[in-house]
N, C-alpha and C positions, 0 to 999 in steps of 0.2 A: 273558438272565440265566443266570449257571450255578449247578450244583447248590447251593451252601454259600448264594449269594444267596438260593435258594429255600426252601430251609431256613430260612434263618435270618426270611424273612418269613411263615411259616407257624407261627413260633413263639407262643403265645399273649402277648398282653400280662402284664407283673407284677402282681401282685392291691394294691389299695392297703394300706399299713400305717400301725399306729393312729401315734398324732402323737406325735415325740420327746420327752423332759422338754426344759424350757429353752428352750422354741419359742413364742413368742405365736400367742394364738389367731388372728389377723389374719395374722400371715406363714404359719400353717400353712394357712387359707381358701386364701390365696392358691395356695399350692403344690398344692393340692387342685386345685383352678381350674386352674391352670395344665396340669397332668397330664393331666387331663380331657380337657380339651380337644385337648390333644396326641394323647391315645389316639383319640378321632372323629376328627381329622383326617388322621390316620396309616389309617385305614380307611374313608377318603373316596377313597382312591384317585387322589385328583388330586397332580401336580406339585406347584403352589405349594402346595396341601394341604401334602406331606411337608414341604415348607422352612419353610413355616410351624411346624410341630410341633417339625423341628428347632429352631428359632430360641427357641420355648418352653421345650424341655427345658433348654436350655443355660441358658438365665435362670433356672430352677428350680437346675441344678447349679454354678451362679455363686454362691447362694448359702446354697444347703445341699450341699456337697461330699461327705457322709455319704451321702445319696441316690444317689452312682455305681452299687455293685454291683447297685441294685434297676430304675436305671432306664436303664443304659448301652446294653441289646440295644436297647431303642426307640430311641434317639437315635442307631445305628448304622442298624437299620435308614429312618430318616426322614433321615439324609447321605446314604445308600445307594440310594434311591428319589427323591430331590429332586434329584441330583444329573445333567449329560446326560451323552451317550453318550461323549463325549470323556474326560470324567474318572472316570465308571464303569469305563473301561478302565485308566485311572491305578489306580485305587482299588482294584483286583481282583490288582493285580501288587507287585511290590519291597515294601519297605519297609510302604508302606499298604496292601499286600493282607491284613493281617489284621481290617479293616476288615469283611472280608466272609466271611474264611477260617477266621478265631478262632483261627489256629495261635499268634498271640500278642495276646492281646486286650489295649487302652490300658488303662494303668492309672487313670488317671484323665482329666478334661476339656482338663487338658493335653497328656497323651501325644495326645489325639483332634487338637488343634487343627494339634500338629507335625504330626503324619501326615499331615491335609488337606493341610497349606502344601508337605509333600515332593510330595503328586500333584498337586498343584496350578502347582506350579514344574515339575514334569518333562510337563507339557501345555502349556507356555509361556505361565502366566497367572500371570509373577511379579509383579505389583503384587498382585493376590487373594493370592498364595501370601505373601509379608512379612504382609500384615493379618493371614492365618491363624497364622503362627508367632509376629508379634509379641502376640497373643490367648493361646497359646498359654505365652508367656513369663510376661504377668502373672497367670496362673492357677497360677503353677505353684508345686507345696505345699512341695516337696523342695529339696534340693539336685541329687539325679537328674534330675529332671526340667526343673531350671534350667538345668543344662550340656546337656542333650540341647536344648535351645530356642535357649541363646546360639549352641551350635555349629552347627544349621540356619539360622540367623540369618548368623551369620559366612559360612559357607558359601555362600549362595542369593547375598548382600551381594557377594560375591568375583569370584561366575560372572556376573550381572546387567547390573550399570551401571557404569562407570568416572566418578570422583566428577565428571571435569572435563565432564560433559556437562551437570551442572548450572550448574556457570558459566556454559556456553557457553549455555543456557538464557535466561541472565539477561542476556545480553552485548545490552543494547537498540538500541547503533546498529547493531548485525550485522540484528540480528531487523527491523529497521526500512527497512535498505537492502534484504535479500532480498523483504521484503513489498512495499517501493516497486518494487521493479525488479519483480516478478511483476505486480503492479496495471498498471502502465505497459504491462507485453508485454501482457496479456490485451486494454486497450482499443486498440492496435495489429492487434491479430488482430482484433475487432472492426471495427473499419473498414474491414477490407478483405473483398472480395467473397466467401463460402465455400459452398457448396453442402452439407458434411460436417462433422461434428461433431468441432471442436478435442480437441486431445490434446496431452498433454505428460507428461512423464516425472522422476522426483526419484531421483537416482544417488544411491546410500551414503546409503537415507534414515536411518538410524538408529532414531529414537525413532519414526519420521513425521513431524517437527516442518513439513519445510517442503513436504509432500505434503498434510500437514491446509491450511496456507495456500494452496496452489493450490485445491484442494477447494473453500476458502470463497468464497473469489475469482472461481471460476468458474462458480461458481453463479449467478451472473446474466447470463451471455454466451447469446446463443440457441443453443437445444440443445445447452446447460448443455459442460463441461470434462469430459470423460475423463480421468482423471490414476492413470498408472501411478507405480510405486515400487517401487525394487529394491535388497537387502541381502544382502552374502555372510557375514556376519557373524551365525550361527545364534541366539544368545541375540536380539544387537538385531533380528532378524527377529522373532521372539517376542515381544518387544515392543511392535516396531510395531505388529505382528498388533493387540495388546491394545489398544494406545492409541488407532491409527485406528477399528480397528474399537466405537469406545468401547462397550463391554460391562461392565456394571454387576455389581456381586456383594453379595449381603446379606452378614450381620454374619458369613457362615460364610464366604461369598468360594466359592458354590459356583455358582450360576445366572450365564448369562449372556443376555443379550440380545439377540434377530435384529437382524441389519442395518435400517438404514432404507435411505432412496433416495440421500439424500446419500450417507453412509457407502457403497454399493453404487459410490461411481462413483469410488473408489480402487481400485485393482488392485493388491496386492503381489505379489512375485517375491521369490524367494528364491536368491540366485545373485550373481554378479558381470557386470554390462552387458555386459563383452567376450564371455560369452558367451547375452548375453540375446536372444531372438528373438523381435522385435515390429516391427510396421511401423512408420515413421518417422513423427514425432511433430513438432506444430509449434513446440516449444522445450522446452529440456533444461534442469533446475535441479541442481546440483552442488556442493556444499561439502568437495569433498574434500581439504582442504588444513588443513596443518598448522603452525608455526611456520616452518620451514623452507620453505612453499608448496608442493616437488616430491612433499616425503617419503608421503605417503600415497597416489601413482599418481594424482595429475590429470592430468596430463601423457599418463600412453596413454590414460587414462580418454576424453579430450578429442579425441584423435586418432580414435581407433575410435568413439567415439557421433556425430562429424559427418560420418564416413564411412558409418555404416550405419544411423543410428539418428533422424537429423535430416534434417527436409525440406530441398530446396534452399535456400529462402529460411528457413528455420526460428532461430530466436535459441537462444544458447547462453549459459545464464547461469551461473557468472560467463564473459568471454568475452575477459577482456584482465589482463595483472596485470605491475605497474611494481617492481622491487627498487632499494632504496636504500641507499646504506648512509652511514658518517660515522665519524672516528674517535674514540677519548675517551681522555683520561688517567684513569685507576681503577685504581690501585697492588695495593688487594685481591684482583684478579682473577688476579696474579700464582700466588697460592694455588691457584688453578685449575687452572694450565694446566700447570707443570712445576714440577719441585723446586726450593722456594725454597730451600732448608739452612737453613732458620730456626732446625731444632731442632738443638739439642748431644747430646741423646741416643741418637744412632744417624748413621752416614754413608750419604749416599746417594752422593755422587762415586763412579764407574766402577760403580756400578750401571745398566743402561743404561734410558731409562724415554724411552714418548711418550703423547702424550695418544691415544688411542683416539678417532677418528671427526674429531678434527681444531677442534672446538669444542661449544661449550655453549647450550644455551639457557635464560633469565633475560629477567626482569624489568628491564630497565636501571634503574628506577627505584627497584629495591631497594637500590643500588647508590650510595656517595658518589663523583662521577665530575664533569669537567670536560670540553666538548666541543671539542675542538679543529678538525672543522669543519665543513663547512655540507653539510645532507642532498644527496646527489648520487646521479642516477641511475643504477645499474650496469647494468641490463639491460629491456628490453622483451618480451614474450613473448604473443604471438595465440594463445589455446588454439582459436578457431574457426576457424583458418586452418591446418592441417596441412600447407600446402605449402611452407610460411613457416618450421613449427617443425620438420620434419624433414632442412634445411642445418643447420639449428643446431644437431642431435643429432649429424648426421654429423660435422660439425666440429668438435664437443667445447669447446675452445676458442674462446668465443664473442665474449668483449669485455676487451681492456684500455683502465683507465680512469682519468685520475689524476687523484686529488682535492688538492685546494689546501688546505696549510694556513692558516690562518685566524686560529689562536693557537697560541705553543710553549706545551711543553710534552714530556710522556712518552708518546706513543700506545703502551696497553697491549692496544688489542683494537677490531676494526672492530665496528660494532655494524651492524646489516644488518633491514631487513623489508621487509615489501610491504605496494600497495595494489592490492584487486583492485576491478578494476572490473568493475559486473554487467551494464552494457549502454553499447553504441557511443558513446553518447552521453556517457558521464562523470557522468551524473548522479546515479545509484545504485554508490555505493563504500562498501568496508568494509576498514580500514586495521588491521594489528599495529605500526600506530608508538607508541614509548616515550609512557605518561603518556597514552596512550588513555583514554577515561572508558569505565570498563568492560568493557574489553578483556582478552580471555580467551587468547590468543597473546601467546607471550613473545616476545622477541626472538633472535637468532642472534649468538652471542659466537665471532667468528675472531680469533684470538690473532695480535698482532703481535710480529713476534723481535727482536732485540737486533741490534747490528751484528757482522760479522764476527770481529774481534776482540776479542770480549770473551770473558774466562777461562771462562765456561761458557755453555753454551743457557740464554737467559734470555729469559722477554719482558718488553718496554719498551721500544720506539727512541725516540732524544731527536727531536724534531721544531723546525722554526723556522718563524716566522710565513713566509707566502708559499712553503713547498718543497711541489712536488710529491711525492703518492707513489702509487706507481702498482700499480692492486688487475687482479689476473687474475680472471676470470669463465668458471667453467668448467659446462656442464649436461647431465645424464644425463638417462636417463628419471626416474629416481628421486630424485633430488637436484640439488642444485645447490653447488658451490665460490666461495667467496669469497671468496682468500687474500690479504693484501699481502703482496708480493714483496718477498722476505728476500734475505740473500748464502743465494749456493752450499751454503756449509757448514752455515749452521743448518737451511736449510729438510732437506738431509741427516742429520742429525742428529736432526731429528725424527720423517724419514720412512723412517728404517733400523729394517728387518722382522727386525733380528733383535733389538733394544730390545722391553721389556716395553710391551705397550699398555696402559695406566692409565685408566680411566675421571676426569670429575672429580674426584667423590665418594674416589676412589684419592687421588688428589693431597691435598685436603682435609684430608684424614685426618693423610697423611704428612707437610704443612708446619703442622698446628696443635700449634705449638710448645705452648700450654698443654694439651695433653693430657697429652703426656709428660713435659712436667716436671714434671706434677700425678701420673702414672704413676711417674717414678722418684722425687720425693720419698716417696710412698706407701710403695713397696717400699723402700725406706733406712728408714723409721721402723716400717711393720710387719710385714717380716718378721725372724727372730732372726738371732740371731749366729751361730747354730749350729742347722744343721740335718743330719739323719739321711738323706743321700744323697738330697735331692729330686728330682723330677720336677718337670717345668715344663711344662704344657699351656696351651699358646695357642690357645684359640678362638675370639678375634676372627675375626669375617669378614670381614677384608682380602686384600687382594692379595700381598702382602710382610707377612712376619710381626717387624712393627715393632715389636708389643709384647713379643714372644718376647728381642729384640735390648736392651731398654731393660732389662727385669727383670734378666737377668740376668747385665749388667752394671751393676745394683744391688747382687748381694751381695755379701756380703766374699770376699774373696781364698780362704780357708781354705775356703770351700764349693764344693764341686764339684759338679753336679750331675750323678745320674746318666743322664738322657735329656731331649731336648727335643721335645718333640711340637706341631707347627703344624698348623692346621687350611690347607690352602691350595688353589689352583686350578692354579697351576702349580710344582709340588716346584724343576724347573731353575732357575728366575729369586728363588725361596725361598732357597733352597742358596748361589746367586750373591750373596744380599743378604747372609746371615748370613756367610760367609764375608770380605766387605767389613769384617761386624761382630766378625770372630774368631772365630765359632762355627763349627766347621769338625766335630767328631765327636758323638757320639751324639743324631743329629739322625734322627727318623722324621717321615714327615707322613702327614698324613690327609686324605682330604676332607672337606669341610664338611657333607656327607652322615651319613657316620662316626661325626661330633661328636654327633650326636643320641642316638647309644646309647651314650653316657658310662659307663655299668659296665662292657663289652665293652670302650671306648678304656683305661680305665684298668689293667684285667686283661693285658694286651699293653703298656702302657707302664710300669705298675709292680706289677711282679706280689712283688717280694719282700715278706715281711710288714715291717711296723713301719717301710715309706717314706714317706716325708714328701711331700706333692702341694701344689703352686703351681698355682692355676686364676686364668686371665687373660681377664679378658674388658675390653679397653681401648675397645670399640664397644658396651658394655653399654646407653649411652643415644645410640641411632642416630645420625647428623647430621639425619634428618628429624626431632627431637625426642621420639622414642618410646621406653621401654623395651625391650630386645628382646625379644622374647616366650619365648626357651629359656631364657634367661641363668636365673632363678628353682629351672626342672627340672632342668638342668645343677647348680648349686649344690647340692640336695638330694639328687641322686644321688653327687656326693662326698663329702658328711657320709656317707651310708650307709657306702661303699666305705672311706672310713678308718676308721667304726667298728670294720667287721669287721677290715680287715687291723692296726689298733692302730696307725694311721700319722696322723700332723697332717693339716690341712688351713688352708689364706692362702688367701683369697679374693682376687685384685686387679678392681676396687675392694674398698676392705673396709668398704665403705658406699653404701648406695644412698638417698638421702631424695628423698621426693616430697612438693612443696608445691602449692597447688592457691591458684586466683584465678580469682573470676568477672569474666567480661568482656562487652561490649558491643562487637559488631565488625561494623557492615555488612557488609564481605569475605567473612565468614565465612558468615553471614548469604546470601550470595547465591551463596555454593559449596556451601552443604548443603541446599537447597530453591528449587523452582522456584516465583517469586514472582508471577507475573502470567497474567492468564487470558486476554488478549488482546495483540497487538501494531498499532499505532495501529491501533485500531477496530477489527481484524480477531479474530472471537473462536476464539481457536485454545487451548483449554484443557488443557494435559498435567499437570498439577497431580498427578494421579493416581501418577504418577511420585515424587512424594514421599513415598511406602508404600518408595521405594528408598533412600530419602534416607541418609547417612550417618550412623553414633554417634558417630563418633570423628573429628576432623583432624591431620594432619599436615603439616610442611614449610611451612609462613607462617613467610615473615620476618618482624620484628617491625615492617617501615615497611609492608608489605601486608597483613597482620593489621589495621594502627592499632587496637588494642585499647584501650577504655576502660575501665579497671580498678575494677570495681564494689565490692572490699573488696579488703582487705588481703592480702598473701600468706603464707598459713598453712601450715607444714610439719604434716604428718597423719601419714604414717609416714617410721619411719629403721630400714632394717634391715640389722641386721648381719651380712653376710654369710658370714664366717670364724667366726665365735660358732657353737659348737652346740647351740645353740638358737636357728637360724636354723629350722629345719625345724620346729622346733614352734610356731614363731610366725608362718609363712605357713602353715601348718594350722591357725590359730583364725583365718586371714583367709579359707577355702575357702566357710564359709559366710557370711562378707560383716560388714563392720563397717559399721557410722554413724557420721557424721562430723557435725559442725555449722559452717556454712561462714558468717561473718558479723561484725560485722555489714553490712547495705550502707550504702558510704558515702554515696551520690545516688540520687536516683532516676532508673531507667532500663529500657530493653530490655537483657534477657540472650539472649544467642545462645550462649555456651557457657562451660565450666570449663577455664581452663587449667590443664594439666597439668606442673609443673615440675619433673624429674627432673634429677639432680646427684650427684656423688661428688667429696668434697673431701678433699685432704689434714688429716690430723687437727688441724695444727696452724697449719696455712693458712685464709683464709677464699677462698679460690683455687677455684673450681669449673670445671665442664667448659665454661663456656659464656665462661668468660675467655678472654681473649685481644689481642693488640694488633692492629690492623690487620686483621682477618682475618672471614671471613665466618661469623656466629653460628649454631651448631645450631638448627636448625628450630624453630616455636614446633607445639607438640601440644597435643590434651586430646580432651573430650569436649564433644558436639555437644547445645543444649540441645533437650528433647525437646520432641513438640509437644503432649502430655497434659499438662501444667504451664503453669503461667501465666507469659508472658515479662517483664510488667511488673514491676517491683520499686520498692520506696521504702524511702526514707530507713531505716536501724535494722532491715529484714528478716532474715532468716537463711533461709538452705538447708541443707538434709539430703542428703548425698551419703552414697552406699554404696559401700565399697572391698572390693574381694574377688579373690582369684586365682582364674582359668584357666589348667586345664592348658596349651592351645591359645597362648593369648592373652595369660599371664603377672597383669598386672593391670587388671583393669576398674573402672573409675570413674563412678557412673550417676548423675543427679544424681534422688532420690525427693521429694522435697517441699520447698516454702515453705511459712515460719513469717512471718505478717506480725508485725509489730514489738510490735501490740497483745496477742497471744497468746504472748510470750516471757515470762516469768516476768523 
């Protein structure tokens, strides 16, 4: 312990004080009580003693918050002494060294609880570390202290868990083949002769999830299962650590609990396999595989562990995997993949543009699509046979295959997955085919081209019942190709390096015709006739500055602007667009970096007084469904900036309203919480995991959501964003409004609030999310909590809080149900 520790335990305890006014006599006994006891057990010198003490004080300061200054060094020092060596050392340094140091002592139970959750998270005990900041959150008195919780919250949320691990969590016939195929090898090993105590090993375990199920499993083989587990991935190492090693924490999230026997007979590593050094093990378990199968390194992963790491006869699970693919008519998807010119408000012709990476992955069943033919095998692949798969590497060029058509129609895109099989036998499989029940891999969208002669790079080839077409199969270490074979010229034309590469999301953007024609009606009806040599800042974060292009060739003829400022990634292929668009002079760009310090951007772009400023934000409500989180501080730093220079300011959009509806959505439901404590019979419980669980979703389509709409949809705020007194009216939102959300119409399960953000033309009822043919912006909101009751009926109402962050723009939390009986 060092000096300040020692000090500060040497310090005498507070003298008690007589009893507040306004205090019943019974809650003050208590507190008395409480206290008390706290002080004997705090100089009882034992461990659970001080955790005990702590866990008193804090129920004393939970609910007389007045008692901080008198009783805070005691409940430091009993964090401080109840806590071990591991986080002692957390607790002494950064942030939570004041803990012990008093160079800045918490101001209050909250400030205490963050602090904990910061050394708590930085010794890799983030399921403890979320309990302590989300404790942390609902104590907290201020607004300071709100934003210092949400932002360790957001933060810890960011570094932690990637949300799809929960799905994958949930995904039962995954969890079910891997547990079959493990059950099956173990009584295999079993029946055969061994003198030596089985071992096996779990590559990329992640959370631990399928290290805990060998654990369980082999726990009944004689002289039990050794099972290693190895993770190069530091947070989920951390994790695992936490989960395997299931280590329990009180209400402070500071004690942890020795190993048992079980628990002792997992071994974690911290590292990646290729270079892990252990003796060879009698079967390998591996999940390293991703939409695409290659993309995550199973492929060397699998090579080098049956080379070094697996016994001769040793099983390699998964150990064989089939790709399929089939084609489909789905005209939508056109949007995806290259410029449709849908939209009239800007040219993309001799713009040069390809898709980036070659295809997409998706949900085919989000998708309205007709199959034109029958699933066909592209390729076979032995991950336990290395001598098999590395001709195949060599030769790049692995299979041409051609599939039959079956029905015409328009093939707009091959749709491609696998099934991996986890042993020889076939009996244990886990498939990413379309319409899976519970299926957490999407599938692989390769765009099919147009024929040669058609006026531009398009995809769609017309197809006829019974024609072949014939797909190339190409495989790296890392991926895998799987293109129909186009003419000469398209597949050129899409694979010339010196064309812009476009992600989808790019494309999307640039063919959602109802953006921009909801963008140029806007700008025609809200900006004037006459303005005072504007500036035109576009900081959409696109690729091509689309919206820069539409504005303004919105205004009238007689306005000239005098500079145009794009946020972008590449100024050449910018420059190349607007030029197309006619914008050829006073054109600056910035990066998207840049855009953050909007007083700085606008001082360099319009520095004369009394300029008029056009701020464009055409991506203001993402394609994932979200608001973007700058757009709000962006806005408020230009009302500033024209105040002082005496210069207008246009918002585009020049409206943002957010409507809110409660829903019921399985989906949802099983992407924000790990739902079950065992897999067939096997009790493998990471639940624990759910301290990480998400607030907020984004990106559900409206057919994968299937949301069952529990009330009506309520518009809650509309803010004006050109008005000035925009900035005074997200300043009475900093500290949080109530909302009344209701009433319900059925009775049901709530899983979350959706969140419905829009900007419509004033005079249109046209919103962002219109459109024909095209694929709908993301559905968002917030996630419902697990302190609230999920049930609802008939006539309920809910109480939702709206509030802005800086960080985060606006937060939507849902605080309480009002059952029906107690509405006025």
């Amino acid at each position: 312990m060092d000096d300040s520790a020692t000090e500060l335990q040497r310090r005498p305890v507070a003298k008690r004080r007589k009893r507040a006014p306004n205090v019943s006599a019974s809650l003050s006994r208590w507190v008395v009580d409480n206290v008390t006891q706290a002080r004997e057990l705090i100089r009882s010198e034992a461990r659970a003693g001080y955790q005990e003490a702590a866990g008193r004080l804090v129920a004393v300061l939970e609910k007389m918050p007045d008692l901080w200054q008198e009783l805070h060094e005691e409940l430091l020092l009993a964090v401080w002494l109840g806590s071990d060596a591991g986080l002692q050392a957390r607790l002494a340094e950064g942030a939570a060294g004041s803990l012990v140091k008093f160079s800045i002592q918490p101001q209050n139970l909250s400030s205490l609880f963050t602090m904990i959750g910061k050394a708590l998270a930085d010794e890799g005990r983030h399921c403890s570390a979320l309990r302590a900041m989300h404790r942390g959150l609902k104590l907290a008195p201020d607004k300071a202290s709100r934003d210092e919780s949400i932002s360790s919250l957001f933060g810890l949320r960011s570094r932690a868990l990637a949300l799809w691990h929960f799905a994958m969590l949930n995904d039962g016939p995954r969890n079910s083949a891997f547990a079959g195929a493990i059950r099956d090898t173990i009584k295999e090993l079993c029946a055969e002769p061994a003198g030596h105590q089985h071992t096996c090993l779990d590559i990329g375990t992640g959370t631990g999830f399928l290290a805990l199920i060998c654990r369980e499993l082999g726990q009944h083989m004689d002289g039990g299962l050794e099972v290693h587990a190895c993770e190069q991935n530091e947070l989920l190492f951390a994790l695992a650590k936490e989960v395997v090693g299931n280590h329990t924490s009180d209400d402070l999230g500071l004690s942890q609990s020795h190993r048992d026997t079980a628990q002792a007979q997992v071994q974690l590593h911290k590292g990646n396999s290729c270079t892990l050094q252990l003796q060879a093990v009698d079967f390998i378990v591996c999940e390293a595989v991703d939409a695409e199968l290659l993309g995550e390194g199973y492929l060397k992963t699998a090579m080098d562990a049956c080379k070094r790491l697996l016994k001769p006869q040793g099983r390699l699970l998964p150990c064989r995997a089939t790709v399929y693919g089939q084609l489909v008519d789905c005209p939508i998807l056109r949007h995806s993949f290259a410029g449709t010119h849908a939209c009239s408000s800007f040219k993309l012709k001799g713009v040069g543009c390809r898709l980036y990476q070659g295809f997409m992955c998706e949900f085919l069943e989000d998708f309205d699509h007709v199959i034109l033919s029958e699933p066909h095998e592209l390729l076979q692949i032995c991950f336990d046979d290395p001598e098999q798969i590395q001709p195949q590497l060599n030769a790049c060029d692995v299979a041409s295959v051609s599939l039959s058509v079956s029905r015409g129609g328009t093939a707009h895109a091959l749709v491609v997955w696998w099934d991996l099989h986890l042993d020889k036998s076939g009996k244990h499989c886990v498939s990413s085919h379309p319409g899976r029940s519970e299926n957490h891999w999407p599938q692989v969208f390769w765009p099919v081209w147009a024929q040669a002669n058609a006026a531009e790079v398009e995809v769609g080839r017309p197809v006829s019942s019974g024609e072949a077409v014939e797909v190339g199969v190409r495989m790296f270490e890392d991926r895998m190709e799987c293109r129909v074979k186009s003419p000469e010229s398209c597949h050129a034309a899409q694979e010339s390096q010196g064309a812009e590469a476009l992600s989808v999301e790019d494309f999307r953007w640039l063919n959602d015709r109802s953006v921009w024609d909801n963008l140029r009606k806007h700008s025609a009806s809200v900006l004037p006739t006459k303005c005072r040599e504007p500036c035109i800042l576009d900081l959409s974060s696109m690729r091509l500055p689309a919206a820069l292009a539409v504005v303004a060739q919105s205004l009238p003829k007689e306005i000239r602007p005098k500079a145009y400022t794009s946020s972008c990634l590449d100024p050449a292929s910018a420059r190349a667009f607007l030029a197309a668009n006619e914008i050829r002079d006073n054109i600056t760009f910035c990066q998207r970096s840049s855009a953050h310090n909007l007083a700085d951007l606008l001082e360099e772009s319009c520095p004369k007084q009394d300029g008029d400023v056009i701020l464009v934000f055409a991506d203001a409500v993402q394609r994932s469904g979200e608001l973007r989180p700058d757009v709000l501080s962006q806005v408020v730093a230009a009302h500033r900036h024209c105040t002082v220079t005496g210069g207008k300011l246009w918002v585009l959009p020049h409206f943002l309203s957010l409507s809110l509806t409660l829903v019921e959505s399985i989906p949802l439901s099983r992407s924000s919480r790990v739902q079950h404590p065992s897999v067939d019979g096997v009790h493998v419980d990471v639940r624990s995991l759910n301290a990480l669980s998400p607030t907020t979703f984004e990106s559900f389509s409206e057919k994968r959501l299937s949301p069952k709409r529990l009330t009506c949809e309520q518009e809650v705020l509309r803010l004006p964003l050109s008005s000035p007194s925009c900035p005074t009216q997200l300043a009475s939102l900093e500290a949080g409004r109530k909302y009344r959300l209701g009433p319900v119409l059925a009775d049901g399960s709530v899983h979350g609030v959706l969140c419905n953000w829009s900007w419509s033309h004033p005079q249109t009822q046209q919103t962002l999310e219109a459109g024909d043919d095209f694929p709908d912006v993301g559905k968002a909101g917030a996630v419902w909590p697990e302190t609230l009751p999920r049930r609802v009926a008939k006539g309920d109402y809910i109480v939702v809080e709206i509030r802005t962050f800086a960080a985060h723009g606006i937060l939507v939390t849902p605080l309480q149900l009002l059952p029906a009986a107690s509405v006025s």
